[in-house]
RODO-2510 file (C-alpha; in nm, 4 decimals, decimal comma):
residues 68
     n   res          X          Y          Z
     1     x    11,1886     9,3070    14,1857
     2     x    10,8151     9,2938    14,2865
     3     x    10,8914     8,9511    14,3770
     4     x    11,1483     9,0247    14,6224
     5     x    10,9998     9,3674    14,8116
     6     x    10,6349     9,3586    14,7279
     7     x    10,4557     9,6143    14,6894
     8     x    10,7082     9,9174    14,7396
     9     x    10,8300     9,8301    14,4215
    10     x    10,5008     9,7952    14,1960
    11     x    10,5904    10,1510    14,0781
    12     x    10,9353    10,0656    13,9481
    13     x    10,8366     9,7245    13,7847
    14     x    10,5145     9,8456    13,6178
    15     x    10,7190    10,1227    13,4814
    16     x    10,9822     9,8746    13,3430
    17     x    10,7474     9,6246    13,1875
    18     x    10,5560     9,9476    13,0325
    19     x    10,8607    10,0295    12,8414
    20     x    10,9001     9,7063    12,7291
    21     x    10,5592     9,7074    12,5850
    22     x    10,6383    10,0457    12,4084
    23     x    10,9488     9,9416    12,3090
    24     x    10,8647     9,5956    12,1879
    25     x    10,5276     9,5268    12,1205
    26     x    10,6407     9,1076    12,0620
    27     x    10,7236     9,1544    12,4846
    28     x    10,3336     9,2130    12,6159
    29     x    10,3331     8,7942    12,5620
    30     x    10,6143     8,7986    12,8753
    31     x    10,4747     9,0859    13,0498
    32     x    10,1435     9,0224    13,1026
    33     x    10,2182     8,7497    13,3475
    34     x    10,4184     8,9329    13,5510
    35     x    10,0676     9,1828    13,5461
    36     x     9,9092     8,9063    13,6501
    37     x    10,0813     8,7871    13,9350
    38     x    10,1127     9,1068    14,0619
    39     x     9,7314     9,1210    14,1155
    40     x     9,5750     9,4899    14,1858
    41     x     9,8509     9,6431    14,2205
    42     x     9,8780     9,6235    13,8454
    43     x     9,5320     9,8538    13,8239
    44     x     9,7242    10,1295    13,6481
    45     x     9,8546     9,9489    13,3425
    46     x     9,4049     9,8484    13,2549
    47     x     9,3839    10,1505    13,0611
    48     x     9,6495    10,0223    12,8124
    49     x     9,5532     9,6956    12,7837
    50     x     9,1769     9,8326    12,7323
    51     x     9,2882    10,0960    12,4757
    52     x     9,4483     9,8059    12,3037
    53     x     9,1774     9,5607    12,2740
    54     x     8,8947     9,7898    12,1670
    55     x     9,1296     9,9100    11,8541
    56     x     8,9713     9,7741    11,5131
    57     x     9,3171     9,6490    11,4346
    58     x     9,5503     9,5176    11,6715
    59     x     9,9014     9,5054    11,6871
    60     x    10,2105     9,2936    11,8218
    61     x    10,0722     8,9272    11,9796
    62     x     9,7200     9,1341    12,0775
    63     x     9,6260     9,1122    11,6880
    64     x     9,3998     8,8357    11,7072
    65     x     9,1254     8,7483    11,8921
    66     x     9,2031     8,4268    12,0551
    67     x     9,4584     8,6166    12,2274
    68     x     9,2213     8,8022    12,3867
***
């Protein structure tokens, strides 16, 4: 969707790859791509992704640290 209409949809798709994530941990391996391509406008989903790496013990595909 960001793909097609930018940025007026960075709202939607950031919402829809976050519930992925919560959903399905195994996911954040597809999603953070997508993060990725969609540059800053994909600010908003840091505080996750920062949350998640300074935990002692990681979860889903962010358990080790070569993944980092």
């Amino acid at each position: 969707m960001w793909e097609i209409d930018g940025e007026l949809e960075a709202p939607a798709v950031l919402n829809a790859l976050l519930q992925a994530i919560a959903k399905n941990p195994a996911t954040v391996n597809h999603v953070v791509p997508c993060l990725d391509r969609m540059g800053l406008l994909a600010a908003p989903t840091l505080p996750l992704f920062r949350a998640q790496l300074a935990l002692p013990r990681r979860g889903g595909s962010l358990q080790s640290i070569h993944r980092d």
